[in-house]
Backbone as CSV, one residue per row, in Angstrom:
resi,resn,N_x,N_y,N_z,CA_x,CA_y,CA_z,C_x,C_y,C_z
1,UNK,10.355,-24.284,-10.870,11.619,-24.994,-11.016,12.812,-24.041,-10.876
2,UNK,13.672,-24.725,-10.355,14.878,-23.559,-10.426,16.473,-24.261,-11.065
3,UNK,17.257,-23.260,-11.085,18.796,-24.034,-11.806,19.902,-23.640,-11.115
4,UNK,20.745,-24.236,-10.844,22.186,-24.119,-10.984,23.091,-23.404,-11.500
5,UNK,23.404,-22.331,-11.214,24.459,-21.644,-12.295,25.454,-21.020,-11.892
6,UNK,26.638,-21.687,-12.409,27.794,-21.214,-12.270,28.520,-20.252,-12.939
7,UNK,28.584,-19.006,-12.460,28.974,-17.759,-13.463,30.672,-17.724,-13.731
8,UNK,30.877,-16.738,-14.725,31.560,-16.431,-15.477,31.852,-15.051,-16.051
9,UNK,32.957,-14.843,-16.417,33.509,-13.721,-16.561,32.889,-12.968,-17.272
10,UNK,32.705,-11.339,-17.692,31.817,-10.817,-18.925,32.847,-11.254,-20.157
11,UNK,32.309,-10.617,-21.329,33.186,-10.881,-22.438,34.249,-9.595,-22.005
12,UNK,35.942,-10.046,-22.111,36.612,-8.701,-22.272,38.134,-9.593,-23.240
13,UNK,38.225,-10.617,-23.685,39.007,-10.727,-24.580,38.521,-11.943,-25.824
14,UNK,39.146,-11.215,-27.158,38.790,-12.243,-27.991,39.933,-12.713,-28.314
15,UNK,40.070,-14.322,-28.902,41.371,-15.001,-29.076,41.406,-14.507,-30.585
16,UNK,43.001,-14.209,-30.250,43.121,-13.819,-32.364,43.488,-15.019,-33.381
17,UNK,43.269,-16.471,-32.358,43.184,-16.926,-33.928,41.835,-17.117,-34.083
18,UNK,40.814,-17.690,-32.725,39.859,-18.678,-33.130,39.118,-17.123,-33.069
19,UNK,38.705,-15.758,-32.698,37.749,-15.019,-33.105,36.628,-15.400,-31.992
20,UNK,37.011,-16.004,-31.146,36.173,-16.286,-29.858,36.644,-15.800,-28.852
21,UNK,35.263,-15.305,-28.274,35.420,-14.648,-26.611,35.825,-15.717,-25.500
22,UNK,36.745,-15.182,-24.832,37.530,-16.091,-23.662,36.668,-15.269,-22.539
23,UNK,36.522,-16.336,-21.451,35.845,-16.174,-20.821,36.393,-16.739,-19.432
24,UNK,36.361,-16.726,-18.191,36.935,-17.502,-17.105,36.045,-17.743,-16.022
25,UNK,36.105,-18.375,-14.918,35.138,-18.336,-13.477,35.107,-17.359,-12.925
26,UNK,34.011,-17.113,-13.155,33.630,-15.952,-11.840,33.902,-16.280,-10.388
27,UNK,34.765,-15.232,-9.623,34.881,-15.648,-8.191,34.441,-14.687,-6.942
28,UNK,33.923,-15.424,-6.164,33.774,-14.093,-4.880,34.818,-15.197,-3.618
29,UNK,35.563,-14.027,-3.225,36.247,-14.590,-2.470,36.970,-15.946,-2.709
30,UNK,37.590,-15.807,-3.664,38.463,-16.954,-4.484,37.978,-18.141,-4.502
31,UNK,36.013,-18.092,-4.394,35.783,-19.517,-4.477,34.714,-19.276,-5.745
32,UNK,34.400,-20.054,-6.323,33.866,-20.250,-7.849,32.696,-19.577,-7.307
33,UNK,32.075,-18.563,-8.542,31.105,-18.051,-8.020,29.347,-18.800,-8.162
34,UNK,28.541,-19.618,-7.885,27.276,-19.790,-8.146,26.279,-19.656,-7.445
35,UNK,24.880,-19.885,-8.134,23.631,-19.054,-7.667,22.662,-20.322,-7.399
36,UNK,21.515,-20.636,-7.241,19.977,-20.887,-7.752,19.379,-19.947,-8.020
37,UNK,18.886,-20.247,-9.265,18.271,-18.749,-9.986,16.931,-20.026,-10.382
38,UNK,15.277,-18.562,-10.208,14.403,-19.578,-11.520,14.492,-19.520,-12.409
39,UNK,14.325,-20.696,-12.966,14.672,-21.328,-14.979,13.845,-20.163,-15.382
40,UNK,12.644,-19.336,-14.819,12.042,-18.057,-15.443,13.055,-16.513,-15.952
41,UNK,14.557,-16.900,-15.453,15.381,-15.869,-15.470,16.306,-16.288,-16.106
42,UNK,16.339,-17.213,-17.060,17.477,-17.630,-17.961,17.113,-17.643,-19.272
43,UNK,17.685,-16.324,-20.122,17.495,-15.863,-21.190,18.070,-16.903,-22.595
44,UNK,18.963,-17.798,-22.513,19.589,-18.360,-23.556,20.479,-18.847,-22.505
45,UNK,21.323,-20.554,-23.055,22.358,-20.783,-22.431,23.133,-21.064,-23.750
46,UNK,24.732,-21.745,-22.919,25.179,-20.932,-23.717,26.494,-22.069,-24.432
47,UNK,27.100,-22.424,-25.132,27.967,-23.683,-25.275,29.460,-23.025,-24.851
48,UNK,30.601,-23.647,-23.606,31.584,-23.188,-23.334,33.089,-24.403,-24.294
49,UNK,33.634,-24.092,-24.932,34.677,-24.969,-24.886,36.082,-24.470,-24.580
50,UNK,36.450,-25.480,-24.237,38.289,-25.678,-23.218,39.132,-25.053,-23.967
51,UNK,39.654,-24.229,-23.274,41.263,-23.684,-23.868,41.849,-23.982,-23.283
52,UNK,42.717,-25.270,-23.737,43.532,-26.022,-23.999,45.136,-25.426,-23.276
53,UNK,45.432,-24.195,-23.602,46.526,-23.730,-24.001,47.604,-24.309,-24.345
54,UNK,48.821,-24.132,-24.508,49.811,-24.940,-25.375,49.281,-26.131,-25.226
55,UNK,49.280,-27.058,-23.844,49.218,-28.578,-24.554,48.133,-29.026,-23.632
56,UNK,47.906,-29.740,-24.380,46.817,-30.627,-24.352,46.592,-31.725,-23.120
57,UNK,45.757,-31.535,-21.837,46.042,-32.663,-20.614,44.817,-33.600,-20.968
58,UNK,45.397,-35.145,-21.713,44.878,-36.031,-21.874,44.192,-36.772,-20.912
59,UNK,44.339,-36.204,-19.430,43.692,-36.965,-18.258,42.320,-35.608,-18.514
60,UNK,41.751,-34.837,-19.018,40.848,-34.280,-18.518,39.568,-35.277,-19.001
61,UNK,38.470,-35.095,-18.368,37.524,-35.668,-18.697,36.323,-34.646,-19.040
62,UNK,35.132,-35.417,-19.639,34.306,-34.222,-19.450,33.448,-33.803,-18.453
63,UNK,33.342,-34.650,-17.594,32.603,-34.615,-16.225,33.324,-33.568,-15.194
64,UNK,34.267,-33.828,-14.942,35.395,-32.464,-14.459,36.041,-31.171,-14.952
65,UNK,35.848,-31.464,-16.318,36.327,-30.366,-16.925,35.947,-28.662,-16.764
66,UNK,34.534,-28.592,-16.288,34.732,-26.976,-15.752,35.134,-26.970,-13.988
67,UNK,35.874,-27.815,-13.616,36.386,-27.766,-12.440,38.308,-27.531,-12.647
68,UNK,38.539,-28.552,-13.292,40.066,-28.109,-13.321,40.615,-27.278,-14.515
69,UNK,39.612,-26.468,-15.518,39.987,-25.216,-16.361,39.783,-24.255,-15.907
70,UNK,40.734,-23.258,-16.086,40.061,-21.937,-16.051,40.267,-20.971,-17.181
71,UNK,40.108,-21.536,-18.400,39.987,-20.540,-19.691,38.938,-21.460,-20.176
72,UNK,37.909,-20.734,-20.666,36.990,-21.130,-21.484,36.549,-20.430,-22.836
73,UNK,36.615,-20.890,-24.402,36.030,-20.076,-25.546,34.312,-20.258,-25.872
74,UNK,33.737,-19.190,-26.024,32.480,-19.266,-25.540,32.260,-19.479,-27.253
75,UNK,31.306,-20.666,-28.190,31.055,-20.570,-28.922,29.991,-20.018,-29.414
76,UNK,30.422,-18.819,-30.567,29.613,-18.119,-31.026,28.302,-18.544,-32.301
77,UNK,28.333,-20.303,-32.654,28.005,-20.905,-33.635,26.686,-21.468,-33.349
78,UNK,26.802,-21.805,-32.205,25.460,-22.222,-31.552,24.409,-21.220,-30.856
């Protein structure tokens, strides 16, 4: 079997209020970076949520949402 994966930035900033690593799209050649990798090479996945920044766009959905963000806080809870 194999997966889908759309990469992402390493960890290099944490937000000082929430204490979570921000994270963004990985790009090659300014287009989103992804692979097929086998599910035999995926160590843990991983939960991403939206940074928002100041305000809040009530049209996002969740079906689109890692398409029109590009800040993501990677939760450390799960």
């Amino acid at each position: 079997p194999l997966a889908y994966v759309e990469w992402f930035t390493p960890f290099q900033v944490v937000d000082p209020i929430t204490g979570m690593n921000v994270v963004t799209p990985s790009t090659r050649s300014h287009r989103r970076y992804a692979t097929v990798i086998p599910v035999t090479d995926i160590v843990c996945s991983c939960h991403l949520i939206l940074n928002w920044g100041r305000v809040m766009n009530r049209r996002t959905v969740s079906s689109t949402a890692l398409e029109t963000h590009n800040k993501f806080y990677v939760n450390p809870y799960l």
